[in-house]
PDB file of N, CA, C and O in Angstrom:
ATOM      1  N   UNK A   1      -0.476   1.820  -6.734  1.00  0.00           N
ATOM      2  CA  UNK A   1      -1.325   2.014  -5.577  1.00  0.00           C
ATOM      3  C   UNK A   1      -1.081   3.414  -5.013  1.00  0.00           C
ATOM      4  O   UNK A   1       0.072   3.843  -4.989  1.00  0.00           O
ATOM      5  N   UNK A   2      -2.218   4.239  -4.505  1.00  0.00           N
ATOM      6  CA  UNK A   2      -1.945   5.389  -3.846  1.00  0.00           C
ATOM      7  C   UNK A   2      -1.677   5.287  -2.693  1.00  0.00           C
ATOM      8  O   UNK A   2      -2.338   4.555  -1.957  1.00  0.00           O
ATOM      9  N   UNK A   3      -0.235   6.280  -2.096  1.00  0.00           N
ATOM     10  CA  UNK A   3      -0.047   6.099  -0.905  1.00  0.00           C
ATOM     11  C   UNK A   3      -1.052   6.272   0.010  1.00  0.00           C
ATOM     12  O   UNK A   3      -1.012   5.539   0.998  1.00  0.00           O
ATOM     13  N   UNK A   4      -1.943   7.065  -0.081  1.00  0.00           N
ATOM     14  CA  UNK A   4      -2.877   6.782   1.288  1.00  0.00           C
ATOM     15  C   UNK A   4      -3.284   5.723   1.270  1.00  0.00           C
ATOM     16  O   UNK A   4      -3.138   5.126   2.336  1.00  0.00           O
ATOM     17  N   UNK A   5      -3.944   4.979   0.187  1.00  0.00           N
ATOM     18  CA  UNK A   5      -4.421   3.326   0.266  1.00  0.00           C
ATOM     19  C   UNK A   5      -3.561   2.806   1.373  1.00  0.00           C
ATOM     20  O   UNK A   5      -3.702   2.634   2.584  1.00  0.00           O
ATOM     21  N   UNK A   6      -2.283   2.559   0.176  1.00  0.00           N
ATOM     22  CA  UNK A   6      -1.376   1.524   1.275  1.00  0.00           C
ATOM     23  C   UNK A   6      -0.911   1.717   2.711  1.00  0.00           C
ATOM     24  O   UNK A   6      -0.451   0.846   3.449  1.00  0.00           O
ATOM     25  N   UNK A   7      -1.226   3.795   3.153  1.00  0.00           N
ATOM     26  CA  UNK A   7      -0.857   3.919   4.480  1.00  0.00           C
ATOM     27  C   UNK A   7      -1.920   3.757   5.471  1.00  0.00           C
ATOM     28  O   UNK A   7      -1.752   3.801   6.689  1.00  0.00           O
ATOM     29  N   UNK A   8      -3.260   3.527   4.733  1.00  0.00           N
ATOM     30  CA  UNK A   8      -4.558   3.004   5.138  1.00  0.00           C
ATOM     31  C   UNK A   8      -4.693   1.416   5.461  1.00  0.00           C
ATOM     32  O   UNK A   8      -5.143   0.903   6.485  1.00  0.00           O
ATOM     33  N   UNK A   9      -4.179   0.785   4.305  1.00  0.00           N
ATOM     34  CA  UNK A   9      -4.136  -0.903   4.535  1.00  0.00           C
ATOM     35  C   UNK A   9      -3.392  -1.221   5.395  1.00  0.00           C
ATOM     36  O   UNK A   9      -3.657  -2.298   5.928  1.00  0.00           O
ATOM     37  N   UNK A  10      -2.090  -0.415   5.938  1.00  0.00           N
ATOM     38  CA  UNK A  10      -1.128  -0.905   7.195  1.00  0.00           C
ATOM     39  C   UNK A  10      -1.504  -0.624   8.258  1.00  0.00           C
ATOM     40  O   UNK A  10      -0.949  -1.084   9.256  1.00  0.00           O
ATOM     41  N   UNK A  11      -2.621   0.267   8.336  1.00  0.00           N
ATOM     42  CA  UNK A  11      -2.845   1.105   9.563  1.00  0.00           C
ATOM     43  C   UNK A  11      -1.999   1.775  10.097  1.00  0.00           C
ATOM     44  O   UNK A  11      -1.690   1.432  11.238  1.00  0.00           O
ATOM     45  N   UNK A  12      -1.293   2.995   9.484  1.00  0.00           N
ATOM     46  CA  UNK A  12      -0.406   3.563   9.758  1.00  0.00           C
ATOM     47  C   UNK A  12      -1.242   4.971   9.858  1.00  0.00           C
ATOM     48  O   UNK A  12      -2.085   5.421   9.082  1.00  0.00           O
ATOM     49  N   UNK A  13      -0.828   5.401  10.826  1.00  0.00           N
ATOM     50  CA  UNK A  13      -1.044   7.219  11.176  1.00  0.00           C
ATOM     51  C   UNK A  13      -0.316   7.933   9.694  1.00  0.00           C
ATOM     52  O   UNK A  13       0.542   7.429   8.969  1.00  0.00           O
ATOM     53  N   UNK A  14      -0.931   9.130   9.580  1.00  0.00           N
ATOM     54  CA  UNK A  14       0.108  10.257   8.949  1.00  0.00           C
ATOM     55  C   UNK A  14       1.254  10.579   9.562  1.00  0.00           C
ATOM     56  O   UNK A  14       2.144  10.847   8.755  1.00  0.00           O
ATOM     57  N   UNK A  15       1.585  10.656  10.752  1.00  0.00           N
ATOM     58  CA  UNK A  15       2.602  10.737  11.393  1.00  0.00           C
ATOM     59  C   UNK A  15       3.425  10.138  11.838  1.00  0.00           C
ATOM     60  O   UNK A  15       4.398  10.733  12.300  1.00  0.00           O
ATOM     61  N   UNK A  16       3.334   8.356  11.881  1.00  0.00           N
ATOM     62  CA  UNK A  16       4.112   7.017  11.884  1.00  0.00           C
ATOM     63  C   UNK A  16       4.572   7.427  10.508  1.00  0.00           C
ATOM     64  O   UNK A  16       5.798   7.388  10.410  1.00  0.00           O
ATOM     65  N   UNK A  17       3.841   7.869   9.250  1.00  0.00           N
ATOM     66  CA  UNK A  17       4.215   7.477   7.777  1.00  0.00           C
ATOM     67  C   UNK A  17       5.607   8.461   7.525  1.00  0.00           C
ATOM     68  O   UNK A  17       6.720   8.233   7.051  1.00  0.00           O
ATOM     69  N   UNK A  18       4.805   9.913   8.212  1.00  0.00           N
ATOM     70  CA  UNK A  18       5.737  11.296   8.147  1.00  0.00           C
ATOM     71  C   UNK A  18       7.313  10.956   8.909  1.00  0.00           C
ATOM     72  O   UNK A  18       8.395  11.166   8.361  1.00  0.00           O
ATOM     73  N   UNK A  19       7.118  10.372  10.328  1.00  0.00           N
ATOM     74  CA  UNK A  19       8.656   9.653  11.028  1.00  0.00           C
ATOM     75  C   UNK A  19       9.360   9.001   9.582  1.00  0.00           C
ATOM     76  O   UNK A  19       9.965   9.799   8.866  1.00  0.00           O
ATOM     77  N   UNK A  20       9.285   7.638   9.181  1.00  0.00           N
ATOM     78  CA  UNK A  20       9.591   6.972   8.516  1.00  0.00           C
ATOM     79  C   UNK A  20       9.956   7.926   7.209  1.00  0.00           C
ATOM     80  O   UNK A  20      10.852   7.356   6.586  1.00  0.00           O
ATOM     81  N   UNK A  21       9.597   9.133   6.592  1.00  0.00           N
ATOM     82  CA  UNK A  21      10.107   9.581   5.705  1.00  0.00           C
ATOM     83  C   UNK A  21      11.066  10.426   5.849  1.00  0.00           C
ATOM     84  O   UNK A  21      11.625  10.949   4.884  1.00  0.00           O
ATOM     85  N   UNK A  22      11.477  10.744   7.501  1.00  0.00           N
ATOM     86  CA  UNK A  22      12.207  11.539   8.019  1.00  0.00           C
ATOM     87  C   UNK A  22      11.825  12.749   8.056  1.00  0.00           C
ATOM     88  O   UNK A  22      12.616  13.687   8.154  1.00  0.00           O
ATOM     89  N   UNK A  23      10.568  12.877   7.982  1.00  0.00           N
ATOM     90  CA  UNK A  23      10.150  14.366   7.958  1.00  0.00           C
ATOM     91  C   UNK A  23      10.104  14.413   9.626  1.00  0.00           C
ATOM     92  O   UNK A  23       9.651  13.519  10.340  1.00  0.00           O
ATOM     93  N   UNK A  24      10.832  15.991  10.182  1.00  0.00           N
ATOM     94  CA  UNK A  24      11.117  16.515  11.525  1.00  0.00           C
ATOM     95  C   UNK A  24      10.535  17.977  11.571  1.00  0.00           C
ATOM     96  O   UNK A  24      10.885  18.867  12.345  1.00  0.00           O
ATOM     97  N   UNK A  25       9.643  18.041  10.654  1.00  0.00           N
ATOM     98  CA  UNK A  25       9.052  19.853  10.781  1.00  0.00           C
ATOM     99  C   UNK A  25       8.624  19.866  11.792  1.00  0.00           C
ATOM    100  O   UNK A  25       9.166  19.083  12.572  1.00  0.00           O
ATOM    101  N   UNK A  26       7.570  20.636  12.297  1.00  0.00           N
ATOM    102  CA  UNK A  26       6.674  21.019  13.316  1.00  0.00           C
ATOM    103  C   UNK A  26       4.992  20.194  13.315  1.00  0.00           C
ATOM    104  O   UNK A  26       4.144  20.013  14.189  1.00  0.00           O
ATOM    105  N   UNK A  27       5.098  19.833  11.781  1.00  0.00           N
ATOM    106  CA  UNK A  27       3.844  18.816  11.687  1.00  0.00           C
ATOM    107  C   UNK A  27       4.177  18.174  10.777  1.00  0.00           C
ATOM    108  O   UNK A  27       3.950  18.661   9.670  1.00  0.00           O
ATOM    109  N   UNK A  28       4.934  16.653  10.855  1.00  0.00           N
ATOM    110  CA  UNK A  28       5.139  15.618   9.529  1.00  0.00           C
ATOM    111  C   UNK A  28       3.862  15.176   9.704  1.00  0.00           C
ATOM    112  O   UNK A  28       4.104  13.987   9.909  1.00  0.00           O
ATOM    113  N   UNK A  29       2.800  15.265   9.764  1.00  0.00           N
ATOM    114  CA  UNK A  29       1.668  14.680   9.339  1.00  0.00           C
ATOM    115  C   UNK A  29       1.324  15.274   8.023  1.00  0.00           C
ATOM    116  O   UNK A  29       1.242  14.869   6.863  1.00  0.00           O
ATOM    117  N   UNK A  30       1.146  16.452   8.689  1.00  0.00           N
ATOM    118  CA  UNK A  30       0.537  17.715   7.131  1.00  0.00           C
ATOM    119  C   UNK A  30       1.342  17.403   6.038  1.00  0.00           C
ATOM    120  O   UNK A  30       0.949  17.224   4.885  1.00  0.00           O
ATOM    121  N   UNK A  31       2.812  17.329   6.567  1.00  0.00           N
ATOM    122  CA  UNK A  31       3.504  17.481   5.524  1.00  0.00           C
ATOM    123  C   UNK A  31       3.323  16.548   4.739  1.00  0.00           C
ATOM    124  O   UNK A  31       3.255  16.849   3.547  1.00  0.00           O
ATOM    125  N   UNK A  32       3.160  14.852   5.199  1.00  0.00           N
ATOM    126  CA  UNK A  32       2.545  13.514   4.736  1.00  0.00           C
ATOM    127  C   UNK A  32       1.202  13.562   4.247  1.00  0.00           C
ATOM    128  O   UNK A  32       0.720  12.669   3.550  1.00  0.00           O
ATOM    129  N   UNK A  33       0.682  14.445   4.553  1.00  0.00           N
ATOM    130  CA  UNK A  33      -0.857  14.333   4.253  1.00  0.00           C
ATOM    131  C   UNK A  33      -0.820  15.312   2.523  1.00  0.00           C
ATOM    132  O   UNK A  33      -1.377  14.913   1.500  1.00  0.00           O
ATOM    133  N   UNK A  34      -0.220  16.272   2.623  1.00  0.00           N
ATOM    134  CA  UNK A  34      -0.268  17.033   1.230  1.00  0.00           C
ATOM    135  C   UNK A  34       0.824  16.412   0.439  1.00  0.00           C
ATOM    136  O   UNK A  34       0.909  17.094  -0.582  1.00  0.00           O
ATOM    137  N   UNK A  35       1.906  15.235   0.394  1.00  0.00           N
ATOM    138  CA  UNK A  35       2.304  14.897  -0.415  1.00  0.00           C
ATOM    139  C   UNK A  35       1.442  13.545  -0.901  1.00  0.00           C
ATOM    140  O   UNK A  35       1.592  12.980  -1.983  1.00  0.00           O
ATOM    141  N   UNK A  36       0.368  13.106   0.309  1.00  0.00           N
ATOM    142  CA  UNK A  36      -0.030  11.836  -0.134  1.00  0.00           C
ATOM    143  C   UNK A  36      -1.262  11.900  -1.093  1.00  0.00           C
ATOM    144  O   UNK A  36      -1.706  10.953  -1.743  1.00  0.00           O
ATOM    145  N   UNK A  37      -1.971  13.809  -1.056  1.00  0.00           N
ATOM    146  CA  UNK A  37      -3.393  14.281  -1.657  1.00  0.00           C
ATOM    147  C   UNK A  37      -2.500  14.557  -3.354  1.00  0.00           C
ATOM    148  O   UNK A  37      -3.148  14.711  -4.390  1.00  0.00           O
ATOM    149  N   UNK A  38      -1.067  14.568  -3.318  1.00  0.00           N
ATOM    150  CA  UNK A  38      -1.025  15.272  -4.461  1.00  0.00           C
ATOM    151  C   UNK A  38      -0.758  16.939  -4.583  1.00  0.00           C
ATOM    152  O   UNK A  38      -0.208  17.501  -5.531  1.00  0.00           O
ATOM    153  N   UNK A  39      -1.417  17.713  -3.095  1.00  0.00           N
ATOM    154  CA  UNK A  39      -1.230  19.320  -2.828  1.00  0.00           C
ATOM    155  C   UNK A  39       0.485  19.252  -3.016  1.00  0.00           C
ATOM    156  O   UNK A  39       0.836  19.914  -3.993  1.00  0.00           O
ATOM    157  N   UNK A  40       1.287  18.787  -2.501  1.00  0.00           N
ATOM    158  CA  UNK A  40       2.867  19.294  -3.004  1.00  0.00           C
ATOM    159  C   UNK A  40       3.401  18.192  -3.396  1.00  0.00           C
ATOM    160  O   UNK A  40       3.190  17.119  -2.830  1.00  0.00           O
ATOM    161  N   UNK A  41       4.079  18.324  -4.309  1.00  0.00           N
ATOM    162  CA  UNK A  41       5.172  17.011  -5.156  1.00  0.00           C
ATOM    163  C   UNK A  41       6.123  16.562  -4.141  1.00  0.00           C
ATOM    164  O   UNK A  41       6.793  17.191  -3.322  1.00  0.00           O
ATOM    165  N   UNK A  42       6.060  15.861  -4.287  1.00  0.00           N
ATOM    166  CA  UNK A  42       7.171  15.060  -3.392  1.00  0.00           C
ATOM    167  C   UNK A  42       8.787  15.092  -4.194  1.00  0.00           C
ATOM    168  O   UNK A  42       8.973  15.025  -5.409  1.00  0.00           O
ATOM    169  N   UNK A  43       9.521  15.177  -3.446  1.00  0.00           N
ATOM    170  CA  UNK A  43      11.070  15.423  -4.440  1.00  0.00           C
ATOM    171  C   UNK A  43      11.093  13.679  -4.398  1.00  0.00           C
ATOM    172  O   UNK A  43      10.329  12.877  -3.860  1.00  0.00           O
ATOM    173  N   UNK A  44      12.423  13.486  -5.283  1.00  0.00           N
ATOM    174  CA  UNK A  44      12.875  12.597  -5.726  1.00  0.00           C
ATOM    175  C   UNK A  44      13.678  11.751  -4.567  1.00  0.00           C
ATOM    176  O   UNK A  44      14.144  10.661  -4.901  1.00  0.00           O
ATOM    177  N   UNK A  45      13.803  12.069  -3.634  1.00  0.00           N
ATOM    178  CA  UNK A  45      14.580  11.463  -2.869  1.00  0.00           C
ATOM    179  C   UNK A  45      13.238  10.861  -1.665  1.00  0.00           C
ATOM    180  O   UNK A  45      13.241   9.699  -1.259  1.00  0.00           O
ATOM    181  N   UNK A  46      12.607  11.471  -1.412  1.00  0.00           N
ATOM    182  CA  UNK A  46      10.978  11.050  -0.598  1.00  0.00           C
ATOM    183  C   UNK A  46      10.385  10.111  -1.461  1.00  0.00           C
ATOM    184  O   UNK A  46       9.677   9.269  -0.908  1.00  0.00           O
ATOM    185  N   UNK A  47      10.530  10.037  -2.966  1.00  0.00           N
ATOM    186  CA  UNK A  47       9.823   9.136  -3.820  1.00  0.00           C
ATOM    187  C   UNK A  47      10.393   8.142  -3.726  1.00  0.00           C
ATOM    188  O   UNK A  47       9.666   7.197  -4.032  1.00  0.00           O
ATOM    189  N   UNK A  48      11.510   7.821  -3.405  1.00  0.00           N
ATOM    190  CA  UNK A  48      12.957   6.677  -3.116  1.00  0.00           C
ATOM    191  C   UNK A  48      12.271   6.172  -2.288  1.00  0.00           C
ATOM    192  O   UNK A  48      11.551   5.194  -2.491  1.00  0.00           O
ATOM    193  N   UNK A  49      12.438   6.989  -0.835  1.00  0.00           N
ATOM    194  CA  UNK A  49      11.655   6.325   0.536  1.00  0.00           C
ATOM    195  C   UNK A  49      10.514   5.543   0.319  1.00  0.00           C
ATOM    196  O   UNK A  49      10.389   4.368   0.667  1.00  0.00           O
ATOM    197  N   UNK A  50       9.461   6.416  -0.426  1.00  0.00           N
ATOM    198  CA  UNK A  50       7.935   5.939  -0.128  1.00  0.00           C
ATOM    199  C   UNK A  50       8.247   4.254  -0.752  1.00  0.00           C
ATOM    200  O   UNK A  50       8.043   3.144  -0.261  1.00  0.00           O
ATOM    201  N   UNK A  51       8.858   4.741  -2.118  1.00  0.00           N
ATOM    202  CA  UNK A  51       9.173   2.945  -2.551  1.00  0.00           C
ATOM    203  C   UNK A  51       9.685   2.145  -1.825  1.00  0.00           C
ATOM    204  O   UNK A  51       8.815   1.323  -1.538  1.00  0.00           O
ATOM    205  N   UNK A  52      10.732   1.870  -1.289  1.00  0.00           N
ATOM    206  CA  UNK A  52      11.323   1.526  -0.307  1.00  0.00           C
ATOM    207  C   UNK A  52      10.144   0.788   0.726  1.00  0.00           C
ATOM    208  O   UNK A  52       9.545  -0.284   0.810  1.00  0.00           O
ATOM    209  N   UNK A  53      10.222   1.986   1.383  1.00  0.00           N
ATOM    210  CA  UNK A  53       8.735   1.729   2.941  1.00  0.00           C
ATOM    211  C   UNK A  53       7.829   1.202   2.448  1.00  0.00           C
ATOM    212  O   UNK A  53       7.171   0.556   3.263  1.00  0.00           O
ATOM    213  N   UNK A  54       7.386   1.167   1.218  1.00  0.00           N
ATOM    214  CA  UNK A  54       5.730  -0.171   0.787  1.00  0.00           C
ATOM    215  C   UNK A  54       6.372  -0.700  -0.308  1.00  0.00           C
ATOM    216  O   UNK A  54       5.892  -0.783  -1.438  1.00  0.00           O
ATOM    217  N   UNK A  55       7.688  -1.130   0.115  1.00  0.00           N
ATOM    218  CA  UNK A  55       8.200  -2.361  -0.900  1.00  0.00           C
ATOM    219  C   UNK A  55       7.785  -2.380  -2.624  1.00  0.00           C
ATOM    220  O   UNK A  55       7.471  -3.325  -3.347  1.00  0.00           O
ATOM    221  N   UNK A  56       7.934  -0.922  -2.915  1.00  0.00           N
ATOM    222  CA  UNK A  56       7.484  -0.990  -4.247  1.00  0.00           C
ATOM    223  C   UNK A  56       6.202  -0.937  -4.586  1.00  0.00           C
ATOM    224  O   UNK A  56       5.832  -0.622  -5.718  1.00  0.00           O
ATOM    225  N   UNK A  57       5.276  -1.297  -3.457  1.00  0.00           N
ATOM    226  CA  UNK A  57       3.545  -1.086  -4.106  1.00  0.00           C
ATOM    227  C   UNK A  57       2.774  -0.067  -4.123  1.00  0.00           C
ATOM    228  O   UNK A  57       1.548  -0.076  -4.238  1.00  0.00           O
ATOM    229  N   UNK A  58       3.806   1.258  -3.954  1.00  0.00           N
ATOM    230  CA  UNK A  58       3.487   2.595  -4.199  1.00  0.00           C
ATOM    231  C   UNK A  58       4.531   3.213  -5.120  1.00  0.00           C
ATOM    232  O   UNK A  58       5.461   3.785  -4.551  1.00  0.00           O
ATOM    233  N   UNK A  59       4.529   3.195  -6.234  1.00  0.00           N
ATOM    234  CA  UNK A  59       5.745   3.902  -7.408  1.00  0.00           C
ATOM    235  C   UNK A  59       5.421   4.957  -7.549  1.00  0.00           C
ATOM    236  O   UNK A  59       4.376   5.533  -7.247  1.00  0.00           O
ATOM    237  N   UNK A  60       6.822   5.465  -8.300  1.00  0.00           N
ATOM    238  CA  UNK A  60       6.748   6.773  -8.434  1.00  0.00           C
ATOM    239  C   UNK A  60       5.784   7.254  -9.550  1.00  0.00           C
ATOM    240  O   UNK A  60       5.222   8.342  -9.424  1.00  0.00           O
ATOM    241  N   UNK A  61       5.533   6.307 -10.869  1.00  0.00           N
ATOM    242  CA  UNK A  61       4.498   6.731 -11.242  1.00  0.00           C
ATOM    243  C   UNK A  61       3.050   6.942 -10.509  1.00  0.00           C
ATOM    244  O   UNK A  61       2.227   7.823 -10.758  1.00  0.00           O
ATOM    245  N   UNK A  62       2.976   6.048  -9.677  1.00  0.00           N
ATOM    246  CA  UNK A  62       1.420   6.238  -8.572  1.00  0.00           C
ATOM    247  C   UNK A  62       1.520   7.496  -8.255  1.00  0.00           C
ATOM    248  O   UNK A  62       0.482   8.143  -8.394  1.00  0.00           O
ATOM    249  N   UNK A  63       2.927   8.346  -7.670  1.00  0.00           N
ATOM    250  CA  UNK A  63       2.935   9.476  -7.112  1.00  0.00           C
ATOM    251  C   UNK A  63       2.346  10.353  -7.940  1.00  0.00           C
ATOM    252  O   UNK A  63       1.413  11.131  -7.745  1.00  0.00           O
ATOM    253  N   UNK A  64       3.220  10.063  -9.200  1.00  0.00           N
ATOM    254  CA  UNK A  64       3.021  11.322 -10.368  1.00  0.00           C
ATOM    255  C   UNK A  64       1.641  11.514 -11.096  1.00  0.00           C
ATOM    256  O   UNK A  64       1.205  12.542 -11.614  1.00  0.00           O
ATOM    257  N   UNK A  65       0.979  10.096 -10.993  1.00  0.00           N
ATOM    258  CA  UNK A  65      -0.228  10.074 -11.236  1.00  0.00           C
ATOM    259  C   UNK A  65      -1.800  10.965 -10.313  1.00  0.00           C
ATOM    260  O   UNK A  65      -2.886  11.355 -10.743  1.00  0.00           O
ATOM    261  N   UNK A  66      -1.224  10.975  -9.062  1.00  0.00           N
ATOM    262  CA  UNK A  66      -1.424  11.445  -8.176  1.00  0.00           C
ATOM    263  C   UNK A  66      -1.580  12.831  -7.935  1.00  0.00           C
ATOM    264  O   UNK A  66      -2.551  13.500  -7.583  1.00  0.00           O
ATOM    265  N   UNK A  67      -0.212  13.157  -8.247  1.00  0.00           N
ATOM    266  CA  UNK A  67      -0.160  14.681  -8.376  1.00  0.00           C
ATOM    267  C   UNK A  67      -0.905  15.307  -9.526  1.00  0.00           C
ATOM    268  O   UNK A  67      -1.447  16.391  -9.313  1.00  0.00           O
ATOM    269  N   UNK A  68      -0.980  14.860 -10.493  1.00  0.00           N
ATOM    270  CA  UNK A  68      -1.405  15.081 -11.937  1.00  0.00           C
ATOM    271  C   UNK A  68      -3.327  15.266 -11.862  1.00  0.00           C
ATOM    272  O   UNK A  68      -4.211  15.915 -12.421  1.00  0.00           O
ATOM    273  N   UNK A  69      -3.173  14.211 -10.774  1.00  0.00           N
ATOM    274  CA  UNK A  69      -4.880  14.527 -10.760  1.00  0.00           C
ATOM    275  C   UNK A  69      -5.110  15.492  -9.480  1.00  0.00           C
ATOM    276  O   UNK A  69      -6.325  15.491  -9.286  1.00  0.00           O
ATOM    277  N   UNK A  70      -4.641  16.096  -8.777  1.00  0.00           N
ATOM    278  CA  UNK A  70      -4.567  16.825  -7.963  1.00  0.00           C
ATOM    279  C   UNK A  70      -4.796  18.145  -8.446  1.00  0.00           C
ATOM    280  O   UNK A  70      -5.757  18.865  -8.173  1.00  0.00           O
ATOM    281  N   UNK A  71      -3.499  18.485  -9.441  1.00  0.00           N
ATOM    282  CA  UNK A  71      -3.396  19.878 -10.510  1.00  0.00           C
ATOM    283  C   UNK A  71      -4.547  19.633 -11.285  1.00  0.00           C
ATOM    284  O   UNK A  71      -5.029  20.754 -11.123  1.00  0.00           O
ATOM    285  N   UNK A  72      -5.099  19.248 -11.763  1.00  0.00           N
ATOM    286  CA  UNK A  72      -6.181  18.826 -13.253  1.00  0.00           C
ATOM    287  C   UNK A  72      -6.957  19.328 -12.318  1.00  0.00           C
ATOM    288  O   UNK A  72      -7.201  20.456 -12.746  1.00  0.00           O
ATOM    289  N   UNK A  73      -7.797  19.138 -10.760  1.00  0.00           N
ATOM    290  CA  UNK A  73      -8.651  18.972  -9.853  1.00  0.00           C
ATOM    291  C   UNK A  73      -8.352  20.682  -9.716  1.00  0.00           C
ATOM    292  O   UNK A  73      -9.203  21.504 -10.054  1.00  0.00           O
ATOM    293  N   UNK A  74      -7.313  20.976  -9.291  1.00  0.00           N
ATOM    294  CA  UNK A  74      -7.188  22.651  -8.323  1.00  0.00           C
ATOM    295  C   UNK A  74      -6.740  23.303  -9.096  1.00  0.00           C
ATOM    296  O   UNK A  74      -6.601  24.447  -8.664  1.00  0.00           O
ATOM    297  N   UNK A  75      -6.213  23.102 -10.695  1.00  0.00           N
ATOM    298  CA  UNK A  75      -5.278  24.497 -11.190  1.00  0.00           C
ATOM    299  C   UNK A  75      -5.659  23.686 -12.211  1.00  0.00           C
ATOM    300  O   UNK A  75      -5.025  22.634 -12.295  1.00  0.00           O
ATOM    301  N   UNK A  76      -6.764  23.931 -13.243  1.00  0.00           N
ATOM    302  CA  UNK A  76      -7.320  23.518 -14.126  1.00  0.00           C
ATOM    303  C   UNK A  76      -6.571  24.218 -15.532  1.00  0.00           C
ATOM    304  O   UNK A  76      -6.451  23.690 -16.637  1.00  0.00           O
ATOM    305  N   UNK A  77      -6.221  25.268 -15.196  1.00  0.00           N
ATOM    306  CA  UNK A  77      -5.663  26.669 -15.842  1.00  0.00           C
ATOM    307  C   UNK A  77      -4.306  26.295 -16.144  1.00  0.00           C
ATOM    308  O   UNK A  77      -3.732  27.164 -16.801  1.00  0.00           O
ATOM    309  N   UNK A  78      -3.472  25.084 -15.825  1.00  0.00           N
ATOM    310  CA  UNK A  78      -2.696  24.393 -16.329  1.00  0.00           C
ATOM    311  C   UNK A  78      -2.163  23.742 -17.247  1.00  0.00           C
ATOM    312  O   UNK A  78      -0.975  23.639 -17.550  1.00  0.00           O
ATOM    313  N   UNK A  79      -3.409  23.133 -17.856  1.00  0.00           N
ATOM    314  CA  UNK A  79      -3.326  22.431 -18.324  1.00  0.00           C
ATOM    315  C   UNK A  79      -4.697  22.455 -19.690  1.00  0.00           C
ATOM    316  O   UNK A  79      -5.378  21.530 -20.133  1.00  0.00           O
ATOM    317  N   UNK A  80      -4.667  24.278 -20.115  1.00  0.00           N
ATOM    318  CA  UNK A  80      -4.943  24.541 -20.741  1.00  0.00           C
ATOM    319  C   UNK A  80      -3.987  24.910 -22.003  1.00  0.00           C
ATOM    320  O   UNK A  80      -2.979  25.612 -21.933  1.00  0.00           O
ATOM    321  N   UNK A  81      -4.725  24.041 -23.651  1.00  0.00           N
ATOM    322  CA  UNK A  81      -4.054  24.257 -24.482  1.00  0.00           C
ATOM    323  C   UNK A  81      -3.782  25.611 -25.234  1.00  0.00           C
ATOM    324  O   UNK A  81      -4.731  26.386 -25.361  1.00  0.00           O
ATOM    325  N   UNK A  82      -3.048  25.811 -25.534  1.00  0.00           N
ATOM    326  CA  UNK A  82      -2.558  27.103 -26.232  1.00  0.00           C
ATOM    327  C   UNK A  82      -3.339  27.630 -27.004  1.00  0.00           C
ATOM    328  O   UNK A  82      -3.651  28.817 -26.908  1.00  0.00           O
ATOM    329  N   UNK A  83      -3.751  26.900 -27.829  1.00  0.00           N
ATOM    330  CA  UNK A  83      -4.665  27.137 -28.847  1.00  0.00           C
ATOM    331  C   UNK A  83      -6.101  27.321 -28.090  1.00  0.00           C
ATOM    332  O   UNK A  83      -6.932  27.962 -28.733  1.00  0.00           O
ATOM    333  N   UNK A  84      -6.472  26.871 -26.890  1.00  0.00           N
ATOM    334  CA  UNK A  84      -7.476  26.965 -26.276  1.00  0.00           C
ATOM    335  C   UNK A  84      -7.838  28.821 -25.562  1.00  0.00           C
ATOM    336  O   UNK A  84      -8.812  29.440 -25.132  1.00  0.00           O
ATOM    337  N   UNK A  85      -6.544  29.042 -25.778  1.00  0.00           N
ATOM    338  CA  UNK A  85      -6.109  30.480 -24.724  1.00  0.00           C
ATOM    339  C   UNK A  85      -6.461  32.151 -25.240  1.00  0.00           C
ATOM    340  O   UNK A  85      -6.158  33.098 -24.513  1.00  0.00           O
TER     341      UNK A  85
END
């Protein structure tokens, strides 16, 4: 499941979600909002949390899946083959 789904199905703010991950910047929303679009990877220890906080119905593959279509979407130039180049 993608985390926005599930931070959508709880009715949770970006910024209830951003508290709970311990994010304390100047805007844990943004910061929740571009790890939940896929715009920045989430480290390994936030991927712990997110599992954790939706009991597993957001994995880390969901994340990675996530991110993957994010890059494919904005940096197409990535994930160009060699032989293509």
């Amino acid at each position: 499941m993608r985390l926005d789904i599930w931070r959508s199905d709880k009715n949770w703010t970006l910024a209830k979600l951003g508290s709970a991950l311990g994010f304390s910047a100047v805007n844990p929303a943004r910061s929740t909002q571009l790890i939940e679009r896929g715009e920045r990877k989430a480290d390994a220890h936030i991927v712990a949390r997110i599992i954790k906080i939706t009991d597993g119905n957001v994995t880390a593959q969901d994340m990675h899946e996530t991110r993957l279509e994010w890059l494919k979407q904005n940096k197409p130039e990535q994930f160009q083959s060699e032989s293509a180049q």
